[in-house]
Each structure stands twice: as C-alpha cells, then as structure tokens.
C-alpha positions as CSV (number, residue, x, y, z in Angstrom):
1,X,-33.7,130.9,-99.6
2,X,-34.0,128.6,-96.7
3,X,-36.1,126.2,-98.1
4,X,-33.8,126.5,-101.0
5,X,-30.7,125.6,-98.4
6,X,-33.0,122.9,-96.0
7,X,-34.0,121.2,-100.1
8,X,-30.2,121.2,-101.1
9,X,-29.0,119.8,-97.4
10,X,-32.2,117.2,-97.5
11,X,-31.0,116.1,-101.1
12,X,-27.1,115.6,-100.2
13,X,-28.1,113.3,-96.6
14,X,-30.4,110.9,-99.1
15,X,-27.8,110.1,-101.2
16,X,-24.6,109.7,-98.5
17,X,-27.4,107.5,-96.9
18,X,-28.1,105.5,-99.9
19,X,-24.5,105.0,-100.6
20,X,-23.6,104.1,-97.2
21,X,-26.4,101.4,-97.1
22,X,-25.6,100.1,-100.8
23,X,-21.6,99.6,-99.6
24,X,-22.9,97.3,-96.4
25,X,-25.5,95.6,-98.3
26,X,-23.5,93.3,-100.1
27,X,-23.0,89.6,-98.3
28,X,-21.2,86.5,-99.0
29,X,-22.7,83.7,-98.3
30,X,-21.0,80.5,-97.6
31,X,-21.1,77.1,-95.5
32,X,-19.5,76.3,-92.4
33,X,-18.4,72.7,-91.2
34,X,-17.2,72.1,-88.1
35,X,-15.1,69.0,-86.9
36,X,-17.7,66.8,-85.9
37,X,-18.9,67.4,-89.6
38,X,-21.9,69.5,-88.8
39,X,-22.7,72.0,-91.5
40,X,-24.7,75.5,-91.8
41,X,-24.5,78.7,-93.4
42,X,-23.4,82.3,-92.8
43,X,-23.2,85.8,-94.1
44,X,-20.8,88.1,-93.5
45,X,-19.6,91.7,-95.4
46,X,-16.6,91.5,-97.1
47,X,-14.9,93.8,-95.8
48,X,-15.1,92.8,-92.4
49,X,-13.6,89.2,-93.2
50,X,-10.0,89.8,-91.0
51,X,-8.0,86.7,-92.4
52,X,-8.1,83.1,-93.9
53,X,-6.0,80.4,-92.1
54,X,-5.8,76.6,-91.3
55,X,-8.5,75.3,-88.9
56,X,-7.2,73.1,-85.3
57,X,-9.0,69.9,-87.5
58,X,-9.3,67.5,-90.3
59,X,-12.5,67.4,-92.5
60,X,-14.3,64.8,-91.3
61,X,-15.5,64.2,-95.4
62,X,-11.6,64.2,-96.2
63,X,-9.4,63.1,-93.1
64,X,-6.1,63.9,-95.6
65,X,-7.2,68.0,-95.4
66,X,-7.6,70.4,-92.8
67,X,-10.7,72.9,-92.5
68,X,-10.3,76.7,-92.8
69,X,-10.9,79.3,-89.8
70,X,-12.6,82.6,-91.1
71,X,-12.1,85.4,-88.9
72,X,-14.6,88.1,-88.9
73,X,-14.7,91.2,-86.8
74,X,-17.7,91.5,-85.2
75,X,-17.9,95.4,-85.1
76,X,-16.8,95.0,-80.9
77,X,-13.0,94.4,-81.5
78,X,-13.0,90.9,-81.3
79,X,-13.3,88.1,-83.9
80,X,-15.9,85.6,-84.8
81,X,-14.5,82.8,-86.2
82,X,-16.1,80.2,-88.7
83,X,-14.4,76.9,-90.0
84,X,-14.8,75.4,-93.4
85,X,-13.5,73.3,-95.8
86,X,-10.6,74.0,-98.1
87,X,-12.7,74.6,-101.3
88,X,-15.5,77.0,-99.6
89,X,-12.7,78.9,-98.1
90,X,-11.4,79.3,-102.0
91,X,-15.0,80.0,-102.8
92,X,-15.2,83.0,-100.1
93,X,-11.6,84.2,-101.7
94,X,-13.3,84.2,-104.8
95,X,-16.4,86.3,-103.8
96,X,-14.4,88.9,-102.0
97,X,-11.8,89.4,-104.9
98,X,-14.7,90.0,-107.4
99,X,-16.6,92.0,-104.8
100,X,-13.2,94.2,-104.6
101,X,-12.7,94.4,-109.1
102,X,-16.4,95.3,-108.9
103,X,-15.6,98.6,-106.9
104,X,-12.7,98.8,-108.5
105,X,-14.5,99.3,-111.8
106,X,-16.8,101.5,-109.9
107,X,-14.2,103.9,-109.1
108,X,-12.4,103.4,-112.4
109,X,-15.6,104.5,-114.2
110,X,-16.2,107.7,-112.0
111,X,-14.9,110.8,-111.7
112,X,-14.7,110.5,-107.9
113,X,-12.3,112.0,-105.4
114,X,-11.3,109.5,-103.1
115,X,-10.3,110.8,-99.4
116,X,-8.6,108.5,-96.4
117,X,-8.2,109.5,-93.3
C-alpha cells in the first residue's frame, strides 16, 4: 500500500516537473542594435517580454526610423531592456503571437481544466 501511494506521488511530481520545464523551455531569439549601431543577440521567454515601445534613437542603418525598446522582467521586479530595429521588433511580435496560438491549440485540443488564481 505505501509503495503503491510513494509510486502514484513519484509518478504525479515527474510529470508537473516535466510540464513546468517544457512551458520555460521555449526562447525567442532575436537581435539587438543599439544606437551606435552595434549588434548581438538575446533570448528571452515569451512570457516574460513586459512591452514593446519606441527606443530614445534613430537606426543608425536608417536615420528616417527609430529603434524599438524590449522590456523584459528579469524575475527581480525590475526590467531589462533591449533596443532593436523596427522589423526585428515585428519579428519578436510575430514569435510570441505563434508561441501564444500554439498553446492555444494545446489547450483547445485537451480536455484540461484550467485554474487562475
């Protein structure tokens, strides 16, 4: 009976584990210019991209359009942000609104039971 009990307890952590790890494991990856025109990459989650808005600069590629800020929450209760160009930024948009149908479908498909708090 209690190996019964420790198996069925043993069985349910694995899987809230696994699920937890697969719903952080997705990234988006995109690159970042800044206003001297220096470029790189990051990665962030999806869901902890805050909000999309217009950068303090021009693109130094384009001087007619402005760079994006991307603010992040860095898990602390501040922000991290990162500045890009118009058409990454609609790039990023993209990723995280076909990230979001994709667990949409997910949930359309099951027969789970969802709970907020």
């Amino acid at each position: 009976m209690k190996m019964t009990i420790l198996f069925a307890a043993l069985l349910i952590l694995s899987v809230l584990s696994f699920q937890a790890s697969a719903d952080n494991s997705y990234k988006i990856v995109f690159e970042t210019m800044d206003c001297s025109g220096n470029t790189g990459f990051a990665t962030v989650g999806p869901d902890e991209i805050y909000k999309l808005g217009n950068g303090d600069c021009s693109n130094p590629e384009d001087p007619g359009k402005k760079l994006k800020q991307l603010l992040v929450h860095d898990g602390s209760g501040s922000y991290n942000a990162y500045t890009l160009t118009q058409e990454e930024a609609k790039n990023v948009m993209l990723d995280v609104k076909d990230y979001m149908k994709s667990r949409k479908g997910v949930l359309d498909r099951s027969n789970a039971i969802i709970i907020t708090h």
